[in-house]
Every structure is written in structure tokens, then in C-alpha cells.
C-alpha distance (Angstrom), angle and dihedral (degrees) to the residues before:
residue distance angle dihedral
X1 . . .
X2 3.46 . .
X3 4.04 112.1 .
X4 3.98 131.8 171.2
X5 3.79 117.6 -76.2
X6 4.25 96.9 -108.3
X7 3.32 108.8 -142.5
X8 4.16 134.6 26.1
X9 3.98 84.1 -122.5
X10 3.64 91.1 69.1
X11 3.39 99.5 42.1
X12 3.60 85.4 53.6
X13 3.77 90.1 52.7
X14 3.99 96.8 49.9
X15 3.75 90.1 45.0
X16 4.12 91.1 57.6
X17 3.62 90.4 45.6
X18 3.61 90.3 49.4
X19 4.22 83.9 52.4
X20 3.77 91.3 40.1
X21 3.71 91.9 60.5
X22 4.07 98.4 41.3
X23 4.01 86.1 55.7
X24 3.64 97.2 40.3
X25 4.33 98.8 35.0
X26 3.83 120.5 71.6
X27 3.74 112.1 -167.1
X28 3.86 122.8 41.2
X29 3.58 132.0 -174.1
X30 4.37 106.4 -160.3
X31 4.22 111.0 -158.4
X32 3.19 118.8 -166.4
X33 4.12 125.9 -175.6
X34 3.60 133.2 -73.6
X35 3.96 113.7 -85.3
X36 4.21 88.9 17.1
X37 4.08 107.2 -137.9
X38 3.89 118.9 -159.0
X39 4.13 96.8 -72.1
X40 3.65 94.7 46.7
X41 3.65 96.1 51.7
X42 4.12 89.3 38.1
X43 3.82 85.3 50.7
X44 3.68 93.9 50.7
X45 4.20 94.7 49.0
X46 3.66 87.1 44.5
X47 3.47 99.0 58.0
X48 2.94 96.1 42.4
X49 3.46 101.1 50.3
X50 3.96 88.5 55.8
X51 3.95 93.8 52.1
X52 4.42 81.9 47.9
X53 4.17 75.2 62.8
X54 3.72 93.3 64.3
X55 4.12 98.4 37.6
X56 3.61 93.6 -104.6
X57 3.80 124.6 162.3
X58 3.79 106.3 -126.1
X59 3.59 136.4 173.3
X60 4.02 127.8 -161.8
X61 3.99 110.8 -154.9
X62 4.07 109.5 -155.0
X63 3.77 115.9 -171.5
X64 3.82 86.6 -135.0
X65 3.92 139.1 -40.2
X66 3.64 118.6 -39.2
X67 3.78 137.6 -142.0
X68 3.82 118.6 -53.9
X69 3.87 91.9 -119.7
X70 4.03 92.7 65.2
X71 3.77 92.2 61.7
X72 3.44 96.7 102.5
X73 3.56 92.5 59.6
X74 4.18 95.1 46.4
X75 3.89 82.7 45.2
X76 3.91 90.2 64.9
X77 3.78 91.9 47.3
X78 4.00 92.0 59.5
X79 4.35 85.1 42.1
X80 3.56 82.1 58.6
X81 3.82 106.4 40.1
X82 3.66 93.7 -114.6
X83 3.84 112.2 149.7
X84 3.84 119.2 -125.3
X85 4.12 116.1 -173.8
X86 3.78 110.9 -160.4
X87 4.18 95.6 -151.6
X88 3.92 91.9 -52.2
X89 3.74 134.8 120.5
X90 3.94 114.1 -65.9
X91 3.56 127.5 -161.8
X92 3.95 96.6 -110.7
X93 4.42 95.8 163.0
X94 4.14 96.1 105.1
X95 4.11 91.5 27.2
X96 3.81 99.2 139.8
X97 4.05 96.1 159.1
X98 3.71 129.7 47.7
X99 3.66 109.3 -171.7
X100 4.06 116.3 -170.2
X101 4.17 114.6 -172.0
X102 4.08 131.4 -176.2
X103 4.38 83.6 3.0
X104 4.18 109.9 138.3
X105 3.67 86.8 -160.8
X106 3.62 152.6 -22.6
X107 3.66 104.3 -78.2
X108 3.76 89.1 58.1
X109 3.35 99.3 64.2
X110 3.61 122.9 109.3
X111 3.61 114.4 -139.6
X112 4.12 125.2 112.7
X113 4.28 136.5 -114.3
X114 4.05 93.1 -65.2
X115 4.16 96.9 38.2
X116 4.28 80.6 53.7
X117 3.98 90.3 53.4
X118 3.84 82.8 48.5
X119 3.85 96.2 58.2
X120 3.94 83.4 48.5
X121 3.60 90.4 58.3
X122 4.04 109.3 97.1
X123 4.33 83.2 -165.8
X124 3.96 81.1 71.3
X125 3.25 120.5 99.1
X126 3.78 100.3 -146.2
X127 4.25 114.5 -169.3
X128 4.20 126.7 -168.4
X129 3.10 131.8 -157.4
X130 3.83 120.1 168.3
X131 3.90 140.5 115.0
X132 3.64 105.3 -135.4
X133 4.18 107.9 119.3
X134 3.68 133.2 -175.8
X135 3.56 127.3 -7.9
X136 4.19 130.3 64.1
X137 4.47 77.0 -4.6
X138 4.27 130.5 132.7
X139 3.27 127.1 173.3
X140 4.10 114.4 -116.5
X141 4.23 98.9 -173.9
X142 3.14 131.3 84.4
X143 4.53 117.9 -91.1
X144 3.38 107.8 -89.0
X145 3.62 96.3 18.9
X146 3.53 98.4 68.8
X147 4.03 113.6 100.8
X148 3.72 97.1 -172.7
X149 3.74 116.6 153.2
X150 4.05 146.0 130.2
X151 3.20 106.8 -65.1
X152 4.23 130.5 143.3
X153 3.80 82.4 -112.8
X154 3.86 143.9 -9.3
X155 4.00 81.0 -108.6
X156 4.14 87.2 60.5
X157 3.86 81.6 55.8
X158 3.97 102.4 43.6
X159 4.21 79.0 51.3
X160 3.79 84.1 59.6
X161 3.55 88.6 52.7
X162 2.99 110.3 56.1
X163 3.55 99.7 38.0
X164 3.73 85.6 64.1
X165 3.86 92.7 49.3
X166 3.85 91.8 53.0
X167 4.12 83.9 47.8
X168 3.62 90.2 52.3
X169 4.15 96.8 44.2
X170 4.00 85.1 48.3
X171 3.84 90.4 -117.9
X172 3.91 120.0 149.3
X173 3.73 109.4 -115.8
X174 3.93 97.2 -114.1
X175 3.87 88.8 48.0
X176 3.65 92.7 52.3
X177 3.59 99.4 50.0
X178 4.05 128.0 75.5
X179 3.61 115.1 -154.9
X180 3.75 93.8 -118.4
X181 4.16 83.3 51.1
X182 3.69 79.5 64.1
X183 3.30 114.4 34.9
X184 4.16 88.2 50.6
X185 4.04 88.7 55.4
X186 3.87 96.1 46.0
X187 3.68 87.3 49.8
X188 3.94 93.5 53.0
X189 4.45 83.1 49.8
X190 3.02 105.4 44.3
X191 3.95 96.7 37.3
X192 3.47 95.3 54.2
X193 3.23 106.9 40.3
X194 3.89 84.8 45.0
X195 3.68 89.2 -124.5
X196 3.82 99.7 -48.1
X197 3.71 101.0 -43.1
X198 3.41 105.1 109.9
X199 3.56 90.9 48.3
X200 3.97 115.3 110.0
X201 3.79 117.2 173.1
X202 3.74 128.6 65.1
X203 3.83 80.4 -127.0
X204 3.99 87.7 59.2
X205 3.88 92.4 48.2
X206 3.61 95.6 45.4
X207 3.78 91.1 51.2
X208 3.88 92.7 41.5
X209 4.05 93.4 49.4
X210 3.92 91.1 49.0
X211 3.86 89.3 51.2
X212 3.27 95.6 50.0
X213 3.18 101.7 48.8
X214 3.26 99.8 48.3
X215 3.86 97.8 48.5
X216 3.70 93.0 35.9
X217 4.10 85.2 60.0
X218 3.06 100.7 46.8
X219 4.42 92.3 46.6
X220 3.59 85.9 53.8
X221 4.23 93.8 48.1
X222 3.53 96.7 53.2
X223 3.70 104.2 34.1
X224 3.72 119.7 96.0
X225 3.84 119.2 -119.7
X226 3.79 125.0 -135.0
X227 3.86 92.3 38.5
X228 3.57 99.3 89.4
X229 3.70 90.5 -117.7
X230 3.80 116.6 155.9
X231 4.08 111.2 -105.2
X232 3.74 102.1 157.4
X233 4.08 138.0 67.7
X234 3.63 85.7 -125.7
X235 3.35 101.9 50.2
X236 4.33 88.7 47.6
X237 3.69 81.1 48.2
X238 3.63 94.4 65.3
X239 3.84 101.5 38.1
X240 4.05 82.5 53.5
X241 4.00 94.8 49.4
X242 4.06 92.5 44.8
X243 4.12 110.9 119.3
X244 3.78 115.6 -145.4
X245 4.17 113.0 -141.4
X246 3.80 88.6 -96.6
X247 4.20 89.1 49.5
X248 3.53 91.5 49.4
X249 3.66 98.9 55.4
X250 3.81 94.6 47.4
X251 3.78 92.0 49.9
X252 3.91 89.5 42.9
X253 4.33 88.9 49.3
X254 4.15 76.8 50.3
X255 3.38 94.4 48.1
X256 3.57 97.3 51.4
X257 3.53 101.9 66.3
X258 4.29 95.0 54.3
X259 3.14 119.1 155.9
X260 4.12 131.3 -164.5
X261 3.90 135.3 -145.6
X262 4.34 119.0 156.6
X263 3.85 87.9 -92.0
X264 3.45 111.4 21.4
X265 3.88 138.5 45.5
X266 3.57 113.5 -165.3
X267 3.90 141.5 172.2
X268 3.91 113.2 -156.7
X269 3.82 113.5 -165.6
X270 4.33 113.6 -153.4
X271 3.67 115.7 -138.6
X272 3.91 92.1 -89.1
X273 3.73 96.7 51.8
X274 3.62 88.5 45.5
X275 3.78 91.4 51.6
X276 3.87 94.3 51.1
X277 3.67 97.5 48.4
X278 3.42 90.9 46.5
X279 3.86 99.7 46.4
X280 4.00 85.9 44.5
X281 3.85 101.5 51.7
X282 4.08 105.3 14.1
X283 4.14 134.5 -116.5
X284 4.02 98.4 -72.3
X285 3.98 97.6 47.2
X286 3.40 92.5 41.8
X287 3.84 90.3 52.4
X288 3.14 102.2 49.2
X289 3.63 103.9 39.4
X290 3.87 84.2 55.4
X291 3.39 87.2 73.5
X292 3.40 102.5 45.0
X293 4.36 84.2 58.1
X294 3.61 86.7 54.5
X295 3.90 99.7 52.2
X296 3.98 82.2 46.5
X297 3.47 98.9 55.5
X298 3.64 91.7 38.0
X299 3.98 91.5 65.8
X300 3.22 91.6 40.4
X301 3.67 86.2 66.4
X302 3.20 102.2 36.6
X303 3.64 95.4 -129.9
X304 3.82 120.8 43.9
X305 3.53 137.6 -13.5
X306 4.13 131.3 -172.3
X307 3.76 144.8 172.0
X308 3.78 133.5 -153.9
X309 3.40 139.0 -165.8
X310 4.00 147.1 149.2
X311 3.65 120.9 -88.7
X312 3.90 115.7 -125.1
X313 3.42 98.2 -82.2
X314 4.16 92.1 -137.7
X315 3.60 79.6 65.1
X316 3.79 107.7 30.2
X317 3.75 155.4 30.1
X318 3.67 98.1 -164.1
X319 3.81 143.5 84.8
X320 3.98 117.6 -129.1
X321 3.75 130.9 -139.6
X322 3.87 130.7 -177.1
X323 3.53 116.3 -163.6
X324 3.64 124.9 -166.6
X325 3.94 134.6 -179.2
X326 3.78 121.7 -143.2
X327 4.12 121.3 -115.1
X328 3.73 81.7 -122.8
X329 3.96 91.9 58.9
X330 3.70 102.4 46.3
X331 3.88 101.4 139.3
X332 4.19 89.8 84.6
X333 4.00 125.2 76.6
X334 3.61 108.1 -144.0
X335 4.26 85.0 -149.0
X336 3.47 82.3 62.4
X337 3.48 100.9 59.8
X338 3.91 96.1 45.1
X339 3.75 84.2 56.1
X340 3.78 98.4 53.1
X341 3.53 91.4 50.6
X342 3.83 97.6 45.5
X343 3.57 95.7 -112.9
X344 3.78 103.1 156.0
X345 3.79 101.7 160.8
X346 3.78 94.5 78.5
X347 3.69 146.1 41.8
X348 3.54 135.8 168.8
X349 4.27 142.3 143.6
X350 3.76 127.8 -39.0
X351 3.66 91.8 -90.9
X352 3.57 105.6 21.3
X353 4.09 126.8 50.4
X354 3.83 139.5 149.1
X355 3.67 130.0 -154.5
X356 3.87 135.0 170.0
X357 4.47 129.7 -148.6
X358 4.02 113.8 -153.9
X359 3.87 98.3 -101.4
X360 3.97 86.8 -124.5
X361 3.94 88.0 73.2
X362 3.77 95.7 47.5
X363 3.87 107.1 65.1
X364 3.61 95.7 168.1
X365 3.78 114.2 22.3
X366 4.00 97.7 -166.0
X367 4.29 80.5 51.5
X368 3.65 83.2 53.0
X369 3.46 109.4 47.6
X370 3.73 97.0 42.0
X371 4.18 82.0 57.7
X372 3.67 90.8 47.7
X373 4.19 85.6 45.1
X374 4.03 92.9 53.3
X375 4.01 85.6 51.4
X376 3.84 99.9 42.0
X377 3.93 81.7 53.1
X378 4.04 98.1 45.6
X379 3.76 83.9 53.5
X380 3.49 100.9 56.9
């Protein structure tokens, strides 16, 4: 399981390992998780962006194609000459490097048959960065190379970095950075944390509000006005939020079948519903639109908000919830909750987690969540 790095010395440590290996290594291959949200595929770009700094060859691997509002971020890799493999065969013979970012655990990762022989092989180098903790978590990197730690996204910690790699190179902060650099990181921040909101600790916020700031300044100081480029968290914010036609209609078939209790709103999708939206609109939209319902219904109660629905059965035996937690309600950590109910097939952030039952021990799934509603609201 996943657990907090203890002391600032180790962090320290993992970090120059992690810097160690990107100046000594030449090929990397980054992974990312199934269905990528906005600080996995931030993390990736970012990354890779910063090994593009030292003329390394590097590879992302995609499980597929990803949302129409996360263009702009695959459009910089190809300005750059960075590779990015939608599912297909990759040229893996001088791989040296695996890199996996914003990944709970191994069997999330996306990668194919040849990229799993990869992870087997102890001649890898494998590196981690994420911020998931505790819970349904394992760690996939190597010890000692794995920079895993509370953060308000795994793009908070690649900030922390590479800050610390342009510390240790002697290069001034501005000089170091590209705008894309930044732009990709602030993306992964403010996109997961959905602007702040799911953030819970003063530790969090202070964190969050130095990142920002300092990637926000330095977006805005080296991008060009008058081109329509974006230079501002809020602006990123609403290029990130944007629904294509297809994305609207999911979340709309979502949205259709809310649901209200005093703490929770909730849309449960049966087997058959599940199965239409899913053959309709595919595993990764439906995903992550999912948990874009569940952070609207969650302000619209003011407290929590959550969606569930069955896996594909070709591909799994489980049921999936999202749960999210209003900006309005931010004195209760989701984690928390899974944990006092002895949910240990999920994990998450303080105000945003997912978890999934085997479908054989939920016979009747609106029976089910209204018992998991009753005990959501005698814990809080």
C-alpha cells in the first residue's frame, strides 16, 4: 500500500534519483492509467516535455484517443516531436526507462503484452510519480525511485520536480521553464483538484496556492498576447470543463436518471442502461464523463454527489461508483468514508474517490445504494 514519504530527507533522496536517472537514461516510455483524466494526461505531456529539454527519445503509450478538450495538450507533443501511441505497437528494443504517473496501482496501467514483459524486466528502470495514498493502492516503481506523496495532484508533484532539477542545474526558474512545461503542469492542478475544491487541508491549500502561482506566472510571462493562446488558470479551466456533442449526451443520459436524499444526490445506472451508454459512446467517455455527473450533482447538493453503473461485462465483474464532495462541504475526506465502511477496493482524494462491488454481491443496485446512502449519512 501506498503510504506518505516520512521524512523531507527522503523525499529529497527519491527526487535526485528520479534526476539522476533522466540525465543519465536515454529512452523513456511514460504510462499513464486506463481511461486517462485531465492530471494523467497533463502528467504525461509534462514529463515529457521536460525529458524533450535534455534530447531524450520518449514515447507516451495511450490506451486509445482521449477527450476532445485535451487536444491542445497532444497538439504540443506532435510540435515537439514527442511520440504518442494510441494502443498500437511501440518500438520498446532500446527502452531503458519506464515512467508511470497519477497510476494507483499496477493493474491500472495502460500499456499492452510487450510493455507488461517490460515491467517484469528487473534491467528496467521503472520511476512513479503519483499522489494517490492508502486504500485499494501498490506501488508500480522501482524503491527509491518512487516520488509518491500528498499532493492536490501528481502534476503538484512533477512541479516539485522540476523545480528542484532547475535548482540543482543552477538554472533560474523562468529560464528553466517552457511555457508549454507550464501550461501542461497547471492543467494537471488545477484540473484535478477542480480548481481547489477538492482540496481539504491547510497543508493542501498552501501547496496548491504556491503552485499556482508560480506556474500561472510564469504561463502568463512567456505566452504571447493577441493569439488567443491560453495564459490563465481560468481560462485552462474552461477549455478542460468544455463537453463535445457526444459528451454532452452521455452526461445528459446520466443526468436523467438523478436521484436525491438530504446528503447525497446520486444517479444509479442498471445493467441495461449501463450497457447502452456504454455501447453508444465507448469505455473512456463514459468514464470520465461519469465523473463529471457526480461533481454536478454533488454541488447541486451542496454536499456529495455519485454515480454508479456496471462495467462492460466483456471487460468486468464489478459495479463502479464515483463519489464526489461539494466545495461547499469541505470538512469530510471522502478516503475516510471508504475506510469506515470497509471499502478497500478504492481510493482516491479528500473530495473525490471511486470504488467498485463484484456485481454478484449487489443483487439489486437501487437496494444497495439506498443502504450505502443511510450509512454515508450516519457517518457524517
Amino acid at each position: 500500500m501506498k503510504t506518505e514519504i516520512q521524512t523531507i530527507a527522503e523525499k529529497k533522496r527519491r527526487t535526485a534519483h528520479i534526476i539522476e536517472t533522466i540525465e543519465k537514461n536515454d529512452f523513456f516510455l511514460l504510462l499513464g492509467h486506463k481511461d486517462p483524466d485531465t492530471d494523467c494526461i497533463a502528467a504525461l505531456v509534462a514529463f515529457a516535455l521536460l525529458l524533450s529539454k535534455f534530447q531524450k527519445e520518449v514515447t507516451i503509450f495511450l490506451s486509445g484517443p482521449v477527450q476532445e478538450q485535451f487536444n491542445y495538450l497532444l497538439a504540443i507533443c506532435k510540435y515537439n516531436n514527442i511520440s504518442v501511441s494510441y494502443g498500437k505497437a511501440v518500438d520498446l528494443k532500446n527502452v531503458s526507462t519506464l515512467v508511470i504517473l497519477d497510476t494507483p496501482k499496477p493493474d491500472m496501467i495502460a500499456m499492452n503484452e510487450p510493455i507488461a514483459r517490460l515491467m517484469e524486466d528487473p534491467a528496467i528502470r521503472k520511476i512513479e510519480i503519483d499522489h494517490h495514498l492508502q486504500l485499494d493502492t501498490q506501488y508500480a516503481g522501482d524503491p527509491g525511485y518512487c516520488l509518491v506523496s500528498e499532493a492536490s495532484s501528481t502534476c503538484e508533484l512533477l512541479g516539485y520536480l522540476t523545480l528542484k532539477f532547475a535548482k540543482k542545474l543552477g538554472i533560474k526558474t523562468e529560464e528553466f521553464f517552457s511555457r508549454n512545461i507550464a501550461l501542461a503542469i497547471l492543467t494537471g492542478v488545477v484540473g484535478d483538484s477542480q480548481m481547489g475544491k477538492y482540496l481539504k487541508t491547510s497543508r493542501e491549500r498552501r501547496y496548491y496556492q504556491i503552485f499556482t502561482g508560480i506556474f500561472e506566472r510564469l504561463l502568463f510571462e512567456k505566452t504571447v498576447t493577441g493569439r488567443g493562446n491560453l495564459s490563465s488558470m481560468e481560462a485552462i479551466f474552461d477549455v478542460i470543463q468544455r463537453f463535445s456533442v457526444q459528451e454532452k449526451k452521455c452526461y445528459d443520459g446520466i443526468m436523467a436518471l438523478k436521484r436525491q436524499s438530504p446528503v447525497v444526490y446520486y444517479a444509479g445506472l442498471d445493467k441495461t442502461q449501463s450497457v447502452e451508454l456504454f455501447d453508444v459512446y465507448g469505455t473512456e467517455l463514459m468514464v470520465n464523463i461519469s465523473k463529471a455527473a457526480a461533481d454536478t450533482l454533488s454541488e447541486e447538493c451542496g454536499k456529495l454527489g455519485m454515480v454508479a453503473y456496471y462495467d462492460d461485462d466483456a471487460l468486468s465483474d464489478f459495479i463502479q461508483f464515483r463519489l464526489r464532495r461539494s466545495a461547499r462541504f469541505s470538512t469530510v475526506d471522502l478516503r475516510g468514508i471508504l475506510s469506515a465502511l470497509d471499502i478497500r477496493n478504492g481510493g482516491g482524494h479528500p473530495g473525490a474517490v471511486g470504488f467498485r462491488i463484484k456485481k454478484t454481491e449487489i443483487p439489486d443496485l437501487t437496494a444497495y445504494i439506498e443502504t450505502l446512502i443511510a450509512r454515508i449519512e450516519e457517518l457524517i
